[in-house]
NUKE-261771 format. One record per residue: residue number from 1; residue in three letters; x, y, z of N, C-alpha, C in turn. Coordinates in pm, whole numbers, plus 50000, padded with zeros to 5 digits. Example, Ala and Ser with C-alpha at 12.3 -4.5 7.8 and 13.67 -1.06 7.14 Angstrom:
[1; ALA; [51319; 49431; 50780]; [51230; 49550; 50780]; [51320; 49670; 50780]];
[2; SER; [51285; 49775; 50708]; [51367; 49894; 50714]; [51290; 50003; 50787]];
***
This chain:
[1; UNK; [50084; 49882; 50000]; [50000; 50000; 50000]; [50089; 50124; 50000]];
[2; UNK; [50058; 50232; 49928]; [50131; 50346; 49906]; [50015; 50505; 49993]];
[3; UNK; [50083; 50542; 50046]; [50015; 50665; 50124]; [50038; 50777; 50038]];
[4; UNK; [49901; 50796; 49997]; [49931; 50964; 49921]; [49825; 51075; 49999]];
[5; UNK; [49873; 51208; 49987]; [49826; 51273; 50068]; [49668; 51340; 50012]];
[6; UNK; [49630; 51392; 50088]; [49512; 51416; 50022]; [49520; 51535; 49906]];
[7; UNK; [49598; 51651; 49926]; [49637; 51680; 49795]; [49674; 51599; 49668]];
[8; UNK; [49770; 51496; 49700]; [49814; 51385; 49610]; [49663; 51349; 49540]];
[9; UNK; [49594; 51266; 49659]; [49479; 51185; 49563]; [49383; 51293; 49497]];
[10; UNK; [49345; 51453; 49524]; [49277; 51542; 49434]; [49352; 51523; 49328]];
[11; UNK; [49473; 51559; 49353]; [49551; 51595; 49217]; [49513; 51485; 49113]];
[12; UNK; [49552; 51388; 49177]; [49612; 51223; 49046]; [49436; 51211; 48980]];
[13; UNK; [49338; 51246; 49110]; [49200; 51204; 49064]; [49146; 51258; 48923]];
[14; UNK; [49184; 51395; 48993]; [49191; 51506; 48823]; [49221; 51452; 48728]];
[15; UNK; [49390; 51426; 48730]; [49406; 51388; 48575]; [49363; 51329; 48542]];
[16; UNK; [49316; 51174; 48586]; [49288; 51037; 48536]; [49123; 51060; 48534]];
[17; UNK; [49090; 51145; 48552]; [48944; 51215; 48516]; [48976; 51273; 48399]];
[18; UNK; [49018; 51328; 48371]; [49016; 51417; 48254]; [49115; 51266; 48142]];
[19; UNK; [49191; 51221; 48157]; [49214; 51116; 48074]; [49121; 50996; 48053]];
[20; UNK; [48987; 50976; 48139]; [48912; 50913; 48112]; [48757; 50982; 48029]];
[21; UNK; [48807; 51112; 48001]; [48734; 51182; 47902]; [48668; 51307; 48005]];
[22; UNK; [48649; 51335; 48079]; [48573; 51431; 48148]; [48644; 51552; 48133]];
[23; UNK; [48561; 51639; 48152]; [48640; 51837; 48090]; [48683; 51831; 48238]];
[24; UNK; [48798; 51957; 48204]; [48847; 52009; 48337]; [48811; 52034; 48452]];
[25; UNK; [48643; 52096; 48396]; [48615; 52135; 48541]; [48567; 52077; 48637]];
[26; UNK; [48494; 51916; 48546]; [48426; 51824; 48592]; [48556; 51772; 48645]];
[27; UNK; [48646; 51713; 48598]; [48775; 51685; 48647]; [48833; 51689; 48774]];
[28; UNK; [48834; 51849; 48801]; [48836; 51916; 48911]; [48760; 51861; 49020]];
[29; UNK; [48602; 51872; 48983]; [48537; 51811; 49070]; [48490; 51687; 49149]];
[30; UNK; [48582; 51599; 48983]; [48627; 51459; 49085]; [48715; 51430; 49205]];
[31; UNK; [48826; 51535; 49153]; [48905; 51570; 49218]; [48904; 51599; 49367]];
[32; UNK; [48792; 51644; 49441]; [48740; 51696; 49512]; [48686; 51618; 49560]];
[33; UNK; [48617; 51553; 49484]; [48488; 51445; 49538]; [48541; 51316; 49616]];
[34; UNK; [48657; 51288; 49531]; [48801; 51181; 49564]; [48826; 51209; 49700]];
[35; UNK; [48867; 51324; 49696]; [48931; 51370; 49881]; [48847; 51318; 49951]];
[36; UNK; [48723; 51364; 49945]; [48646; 51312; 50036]; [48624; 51166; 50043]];
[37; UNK; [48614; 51120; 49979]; [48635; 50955; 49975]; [48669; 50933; 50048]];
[38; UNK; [48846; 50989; 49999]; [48952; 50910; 50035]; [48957; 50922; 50201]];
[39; UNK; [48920; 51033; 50249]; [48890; 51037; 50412]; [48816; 50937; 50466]];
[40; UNK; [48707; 50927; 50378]; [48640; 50782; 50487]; [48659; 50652; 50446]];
[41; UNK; [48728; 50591; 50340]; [48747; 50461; 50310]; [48875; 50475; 50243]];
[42; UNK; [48939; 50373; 50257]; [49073; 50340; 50230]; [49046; 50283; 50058]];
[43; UNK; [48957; 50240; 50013]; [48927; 50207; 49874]; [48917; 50323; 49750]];
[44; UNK; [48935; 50409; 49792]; [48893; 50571; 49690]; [48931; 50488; 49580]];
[45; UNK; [49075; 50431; 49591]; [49148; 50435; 49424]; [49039; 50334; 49383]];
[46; UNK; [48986; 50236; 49419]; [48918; 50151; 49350]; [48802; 50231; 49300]];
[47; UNK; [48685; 50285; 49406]; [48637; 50388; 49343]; [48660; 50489; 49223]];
[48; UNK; [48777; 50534; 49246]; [48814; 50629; 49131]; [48869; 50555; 48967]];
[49; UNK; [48917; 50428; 48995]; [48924; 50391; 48882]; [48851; 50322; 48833]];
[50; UNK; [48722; 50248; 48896]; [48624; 50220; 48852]; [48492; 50319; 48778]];
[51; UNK; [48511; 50481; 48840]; [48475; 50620; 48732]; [48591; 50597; 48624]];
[52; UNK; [48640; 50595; 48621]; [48754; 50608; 48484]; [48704; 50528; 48401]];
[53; UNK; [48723; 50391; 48455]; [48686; 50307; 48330]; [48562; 50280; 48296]];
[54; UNK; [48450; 50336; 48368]; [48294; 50336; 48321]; [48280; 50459; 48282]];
[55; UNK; [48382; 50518; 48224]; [48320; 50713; 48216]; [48246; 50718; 48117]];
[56; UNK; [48273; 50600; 48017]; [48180; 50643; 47857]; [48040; 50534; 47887]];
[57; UNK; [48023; 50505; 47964]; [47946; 50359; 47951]; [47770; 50488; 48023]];
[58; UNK; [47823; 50577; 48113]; [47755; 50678; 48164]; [47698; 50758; 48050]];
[59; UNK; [47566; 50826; 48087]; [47418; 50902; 48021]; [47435; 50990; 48062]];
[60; UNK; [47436; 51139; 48044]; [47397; 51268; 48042]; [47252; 51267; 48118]];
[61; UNK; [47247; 51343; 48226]; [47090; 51367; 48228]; [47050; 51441; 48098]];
[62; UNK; [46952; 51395; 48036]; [46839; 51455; 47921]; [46762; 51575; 47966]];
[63; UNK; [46769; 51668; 47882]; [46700; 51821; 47958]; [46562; 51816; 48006]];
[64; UNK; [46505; 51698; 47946]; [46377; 51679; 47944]; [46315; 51598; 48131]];
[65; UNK; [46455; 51545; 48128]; [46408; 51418; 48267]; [46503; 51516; 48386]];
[66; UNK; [46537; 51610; 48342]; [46587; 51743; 48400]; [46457; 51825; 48454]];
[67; UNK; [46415; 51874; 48370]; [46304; 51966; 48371]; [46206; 51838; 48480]];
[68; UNK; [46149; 51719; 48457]; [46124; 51662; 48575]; [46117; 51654; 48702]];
[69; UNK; [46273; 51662; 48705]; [46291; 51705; 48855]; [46249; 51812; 48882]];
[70; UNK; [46287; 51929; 48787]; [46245; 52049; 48900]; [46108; 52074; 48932]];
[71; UNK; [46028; 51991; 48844]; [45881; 52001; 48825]; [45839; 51932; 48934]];
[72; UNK; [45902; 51840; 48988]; [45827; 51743; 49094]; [45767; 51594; 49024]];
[73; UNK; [45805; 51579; 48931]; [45756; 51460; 48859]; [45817; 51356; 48843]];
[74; UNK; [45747; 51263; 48853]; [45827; 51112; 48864]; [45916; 51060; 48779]];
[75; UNK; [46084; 51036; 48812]; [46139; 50974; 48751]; [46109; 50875; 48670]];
[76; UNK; [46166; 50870; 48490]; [46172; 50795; 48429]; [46349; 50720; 48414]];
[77; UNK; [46375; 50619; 48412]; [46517; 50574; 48393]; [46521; 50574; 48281]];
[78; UNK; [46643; 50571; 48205]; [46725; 50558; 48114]; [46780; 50409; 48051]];
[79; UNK; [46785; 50421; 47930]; [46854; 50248; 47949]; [46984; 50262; 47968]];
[80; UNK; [47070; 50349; 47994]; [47221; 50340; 48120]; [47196; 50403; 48227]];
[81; UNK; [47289; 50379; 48280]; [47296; 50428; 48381]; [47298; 50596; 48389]];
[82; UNK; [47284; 50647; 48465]; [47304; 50824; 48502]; [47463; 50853; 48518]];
[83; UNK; [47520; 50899; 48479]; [47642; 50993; 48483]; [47636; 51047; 48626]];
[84; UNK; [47695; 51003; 48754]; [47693; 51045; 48862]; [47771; 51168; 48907]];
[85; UNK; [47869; 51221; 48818]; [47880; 51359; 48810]; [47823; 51469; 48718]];
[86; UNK; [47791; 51425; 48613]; [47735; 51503; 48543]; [47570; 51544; 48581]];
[87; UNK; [47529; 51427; 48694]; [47389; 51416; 48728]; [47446; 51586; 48868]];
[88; UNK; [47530; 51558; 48950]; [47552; 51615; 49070]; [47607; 51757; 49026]];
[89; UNK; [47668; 51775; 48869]; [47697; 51930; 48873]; [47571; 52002; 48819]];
[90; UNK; [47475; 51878; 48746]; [47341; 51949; 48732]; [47268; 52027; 48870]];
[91; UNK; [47243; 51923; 48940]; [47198; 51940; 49092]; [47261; 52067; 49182]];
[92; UNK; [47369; 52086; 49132]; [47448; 52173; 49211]; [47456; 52375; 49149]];
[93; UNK; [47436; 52291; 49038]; [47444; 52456; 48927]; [47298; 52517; 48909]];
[94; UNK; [47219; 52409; 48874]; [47076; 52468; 48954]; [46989; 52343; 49004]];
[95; UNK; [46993; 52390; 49122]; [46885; 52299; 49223]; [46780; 52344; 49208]];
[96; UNK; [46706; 52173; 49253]; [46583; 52225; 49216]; [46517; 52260; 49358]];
[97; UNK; [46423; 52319; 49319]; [46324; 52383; 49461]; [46260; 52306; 49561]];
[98; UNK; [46269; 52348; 49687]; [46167; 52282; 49778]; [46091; 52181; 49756]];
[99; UNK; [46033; 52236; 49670]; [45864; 52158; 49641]; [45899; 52032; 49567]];
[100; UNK; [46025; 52062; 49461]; [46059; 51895; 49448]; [46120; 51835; 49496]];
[101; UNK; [46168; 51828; 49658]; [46248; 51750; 49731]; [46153; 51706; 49863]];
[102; UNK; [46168; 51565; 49896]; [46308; 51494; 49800]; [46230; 51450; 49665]];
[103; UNK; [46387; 51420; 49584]; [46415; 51397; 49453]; [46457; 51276; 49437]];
[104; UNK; [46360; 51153; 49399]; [46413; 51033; 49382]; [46428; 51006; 49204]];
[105; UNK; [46582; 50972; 49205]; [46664; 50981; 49072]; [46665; 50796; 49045]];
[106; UNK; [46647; 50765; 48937]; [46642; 50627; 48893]; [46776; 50554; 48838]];
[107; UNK; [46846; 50483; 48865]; [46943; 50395; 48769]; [47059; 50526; 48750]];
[108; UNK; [47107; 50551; 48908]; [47218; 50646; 48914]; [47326; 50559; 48919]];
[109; UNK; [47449; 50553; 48790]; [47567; 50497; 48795]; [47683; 50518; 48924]];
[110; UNK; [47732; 50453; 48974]; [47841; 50452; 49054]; [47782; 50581; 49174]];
[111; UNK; [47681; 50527; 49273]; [47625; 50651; 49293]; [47716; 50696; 49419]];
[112; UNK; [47790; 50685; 49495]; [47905; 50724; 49624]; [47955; 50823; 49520]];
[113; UNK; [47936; 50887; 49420]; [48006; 50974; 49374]; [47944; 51094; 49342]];
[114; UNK; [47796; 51053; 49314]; [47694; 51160; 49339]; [47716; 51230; 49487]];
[115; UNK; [47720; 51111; 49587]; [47710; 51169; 49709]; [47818; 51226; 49767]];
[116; UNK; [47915; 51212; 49702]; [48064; 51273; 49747]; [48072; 51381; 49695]];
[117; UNK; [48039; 51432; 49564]; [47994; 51610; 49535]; [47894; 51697; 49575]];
[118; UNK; [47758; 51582; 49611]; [47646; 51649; 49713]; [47691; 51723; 49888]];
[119; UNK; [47791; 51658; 49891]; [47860; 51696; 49988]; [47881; 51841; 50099]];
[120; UNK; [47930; 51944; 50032]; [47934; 52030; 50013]; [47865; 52130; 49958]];
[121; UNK; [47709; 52087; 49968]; [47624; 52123; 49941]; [47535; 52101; 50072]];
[122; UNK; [47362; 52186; 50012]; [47245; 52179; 50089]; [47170; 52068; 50076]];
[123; UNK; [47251; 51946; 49985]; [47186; 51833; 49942]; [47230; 51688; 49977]];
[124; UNK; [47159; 51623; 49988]; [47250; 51515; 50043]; [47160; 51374; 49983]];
[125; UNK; [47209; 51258; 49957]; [47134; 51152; 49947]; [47025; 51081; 50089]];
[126; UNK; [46980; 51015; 50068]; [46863; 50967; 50191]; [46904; 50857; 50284]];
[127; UNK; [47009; 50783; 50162]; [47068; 50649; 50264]; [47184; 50661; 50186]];
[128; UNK; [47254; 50560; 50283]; [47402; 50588; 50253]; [47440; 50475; 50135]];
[129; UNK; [47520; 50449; 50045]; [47530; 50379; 49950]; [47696; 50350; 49971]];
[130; UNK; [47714; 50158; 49903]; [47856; 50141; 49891]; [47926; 50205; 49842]];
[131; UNK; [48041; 50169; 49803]; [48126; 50225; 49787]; [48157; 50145; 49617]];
[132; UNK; [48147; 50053; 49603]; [48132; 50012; 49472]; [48015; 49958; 49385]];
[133; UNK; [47916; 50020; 49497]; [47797; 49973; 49419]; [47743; 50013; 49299]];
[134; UNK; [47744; 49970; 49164]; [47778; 49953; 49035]; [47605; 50065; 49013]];
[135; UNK; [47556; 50067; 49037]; [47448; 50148; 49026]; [47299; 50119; 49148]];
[136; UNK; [47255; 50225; 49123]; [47125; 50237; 49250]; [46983; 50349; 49219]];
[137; UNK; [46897; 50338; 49260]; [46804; 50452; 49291]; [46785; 50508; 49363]];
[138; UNK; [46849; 50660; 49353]; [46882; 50683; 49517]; [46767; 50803; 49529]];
[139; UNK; [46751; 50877; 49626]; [46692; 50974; 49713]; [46746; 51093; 49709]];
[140; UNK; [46724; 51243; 49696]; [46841; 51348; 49735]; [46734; 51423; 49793]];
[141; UNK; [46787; 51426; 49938]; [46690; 51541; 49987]; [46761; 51662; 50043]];
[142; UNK; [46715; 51735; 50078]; [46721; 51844; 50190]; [46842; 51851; 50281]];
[143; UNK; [46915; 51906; 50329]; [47035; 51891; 50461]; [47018; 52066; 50478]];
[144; UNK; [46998; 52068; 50588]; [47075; 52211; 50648]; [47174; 52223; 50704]];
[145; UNK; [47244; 52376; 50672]; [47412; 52363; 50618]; [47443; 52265; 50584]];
[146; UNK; [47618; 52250; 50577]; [47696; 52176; 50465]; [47788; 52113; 50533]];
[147; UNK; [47893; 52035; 50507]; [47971; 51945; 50592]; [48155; 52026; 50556]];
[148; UNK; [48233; 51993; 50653]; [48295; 52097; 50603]; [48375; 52018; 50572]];
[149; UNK; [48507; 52033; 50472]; [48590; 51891; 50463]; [48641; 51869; 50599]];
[150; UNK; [48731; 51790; 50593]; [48801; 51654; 50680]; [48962; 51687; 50657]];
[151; UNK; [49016; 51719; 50724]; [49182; 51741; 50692]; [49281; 51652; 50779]];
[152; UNK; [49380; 51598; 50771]; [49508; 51560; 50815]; [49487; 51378; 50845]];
[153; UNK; [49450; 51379; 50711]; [49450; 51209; 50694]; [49497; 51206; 50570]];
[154; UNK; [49556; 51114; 50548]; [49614; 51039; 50424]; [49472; 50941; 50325]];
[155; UNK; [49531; 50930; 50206]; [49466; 50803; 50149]; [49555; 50708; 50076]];
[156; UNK; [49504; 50582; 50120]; [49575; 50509; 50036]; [49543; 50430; 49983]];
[157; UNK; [49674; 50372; 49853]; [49588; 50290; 49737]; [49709; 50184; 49739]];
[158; UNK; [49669; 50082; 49673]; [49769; 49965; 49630]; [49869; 49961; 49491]];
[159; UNK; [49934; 49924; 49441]; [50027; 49967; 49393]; [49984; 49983; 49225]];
[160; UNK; [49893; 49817; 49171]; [49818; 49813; 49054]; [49710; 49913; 49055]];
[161; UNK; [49637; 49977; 49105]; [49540; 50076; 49128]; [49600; 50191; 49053]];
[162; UNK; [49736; 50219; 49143]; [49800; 50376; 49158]; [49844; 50351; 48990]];
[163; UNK; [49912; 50223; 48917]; [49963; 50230; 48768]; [49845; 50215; 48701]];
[164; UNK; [49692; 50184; 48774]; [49633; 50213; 48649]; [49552; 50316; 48622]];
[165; UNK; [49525; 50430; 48741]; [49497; 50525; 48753]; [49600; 50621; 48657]];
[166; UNK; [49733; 50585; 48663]; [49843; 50664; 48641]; [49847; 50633; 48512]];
[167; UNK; [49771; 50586; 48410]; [49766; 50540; 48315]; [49696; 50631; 48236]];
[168; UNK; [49584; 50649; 48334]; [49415; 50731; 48237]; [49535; 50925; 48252]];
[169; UNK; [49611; 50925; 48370]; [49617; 51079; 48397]; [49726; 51101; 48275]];
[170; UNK; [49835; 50974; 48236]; [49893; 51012; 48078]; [49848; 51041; 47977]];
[171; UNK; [49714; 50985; 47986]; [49635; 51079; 47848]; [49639; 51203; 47829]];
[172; UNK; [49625; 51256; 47940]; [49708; 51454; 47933]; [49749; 51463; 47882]];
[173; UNK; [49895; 51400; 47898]; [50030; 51488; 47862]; [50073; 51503; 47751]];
[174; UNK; [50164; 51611; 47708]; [50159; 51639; 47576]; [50287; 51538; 47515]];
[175; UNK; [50258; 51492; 47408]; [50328; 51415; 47382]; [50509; 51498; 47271]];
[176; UNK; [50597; 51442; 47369]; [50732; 51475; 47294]; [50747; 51516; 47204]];
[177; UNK; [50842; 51621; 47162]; [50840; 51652; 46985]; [50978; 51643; 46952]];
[178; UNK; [51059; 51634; 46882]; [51186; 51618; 46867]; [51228; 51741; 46892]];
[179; UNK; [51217; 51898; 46919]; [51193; 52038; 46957]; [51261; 51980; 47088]];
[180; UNK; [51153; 51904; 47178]; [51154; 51920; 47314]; [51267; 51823; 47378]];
[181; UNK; [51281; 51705; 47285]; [51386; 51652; 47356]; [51552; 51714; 47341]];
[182; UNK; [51543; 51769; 47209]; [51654; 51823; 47216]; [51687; 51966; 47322]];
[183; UNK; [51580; 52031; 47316]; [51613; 52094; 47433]; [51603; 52060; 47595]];
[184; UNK; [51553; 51951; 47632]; [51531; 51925; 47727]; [51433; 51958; 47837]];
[185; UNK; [51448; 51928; 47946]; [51349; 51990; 48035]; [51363; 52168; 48101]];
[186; UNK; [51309; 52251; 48088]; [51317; 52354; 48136]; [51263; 52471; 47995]];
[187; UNK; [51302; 52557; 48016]; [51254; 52682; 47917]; [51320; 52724; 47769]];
[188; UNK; [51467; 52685; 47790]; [51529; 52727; 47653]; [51703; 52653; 47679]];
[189; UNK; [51777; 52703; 47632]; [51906; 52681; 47678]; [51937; 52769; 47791]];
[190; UNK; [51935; 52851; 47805]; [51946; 52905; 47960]; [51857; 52851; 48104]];
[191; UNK; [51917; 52825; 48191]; [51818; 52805; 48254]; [51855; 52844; 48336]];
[192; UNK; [51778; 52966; 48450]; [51791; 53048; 48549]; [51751; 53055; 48663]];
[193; UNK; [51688; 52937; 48666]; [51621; 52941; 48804]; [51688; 52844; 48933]];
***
């Protein structure tokens, strides 16, 4: 087992978010969502690379089963699963009102990840869900105030986890140009710092 810090696991979560196709900002917010994980279960990396490698297999909420919710109207499912971040930055960028909560959401993919960005929010799920449970129908109701993070714990992952996580975050990087190797690492031939 390898101890990375909780900066560490935002960081690595990011990339290998964004190398498993998700935009930056969503990225970011795995990133985030990870930390918190990683505070209460020692499994995050499994978590997190089990979002990686289901990232395309995940549904967009539809504007239509959107507009639903805020209406108060009964979930219809999807034939995939729900995108459990893309479902939670909906929820978060505009919530819906009072009157439709709670909000029971149908055939939410990888849902501990919904609830790990609900977090930090006025929203919260109804029951608590595994940690690898492959999909669920969950609840989001109501919470007054918000939870604040969790600081001065580590997370840790196992060693195949951390190379295959470390796998999706190389999709980033920009790939070599014969430019760059000849100059090497740093800014130019001078290097001043």
């Amino acid at each position: 087992m390898i101890d990375l810090s909780l900066n560490e696991v935002e960081t690595l979560s990011a990339k290998a978010a964004r190398g498993a196709g998700f935009s930056w900002g969503l990225a970011e917010d795995i990133g985030r969502a990870a930390r918190r994980i990683a505070v209460e279960d020692e499994n995050w990396g499994l978590a997190m690379l089990s979002l990686a490698e289901n990232a395309q297999s995940f549904e967009a909420p539809a504007p239509a089963r959107a507009t639903r919710w805020r209406d108060g109207e009964a979930d219809v499912a999807a034939t995939r699963p729900l995108c459990p971040i893309r479902t939670a930055a909906l929820l978060l960028d505009d919530p819906p009102p009072p009157s439709a909560m709670p909000l029971a959401i149908l055939n939410i993919g990888l849902p501990i990840w919904l609830d790990a960005m609900l977090r930090r929010s006025n929203m919260r799920m109804a029951r608590p869900v595994g940690l690898l449970m492959p999909r669920a129908d969950i609840v989001v109701e109501s919470r007054a105030g918000t939870m604040q993070p969790v600081t001065g714990r580590r997370g840790t992952i196992d060693k195949r986890t951390l190379a295959a996580l470390n796998s999706f975050a190389a999709k980033t990087y920009v790939p070599e140009s014969e430019r760059s190797r000849v100059r090497g690492a740093g800014g130019g031939r001078v290097d001043d710092e």
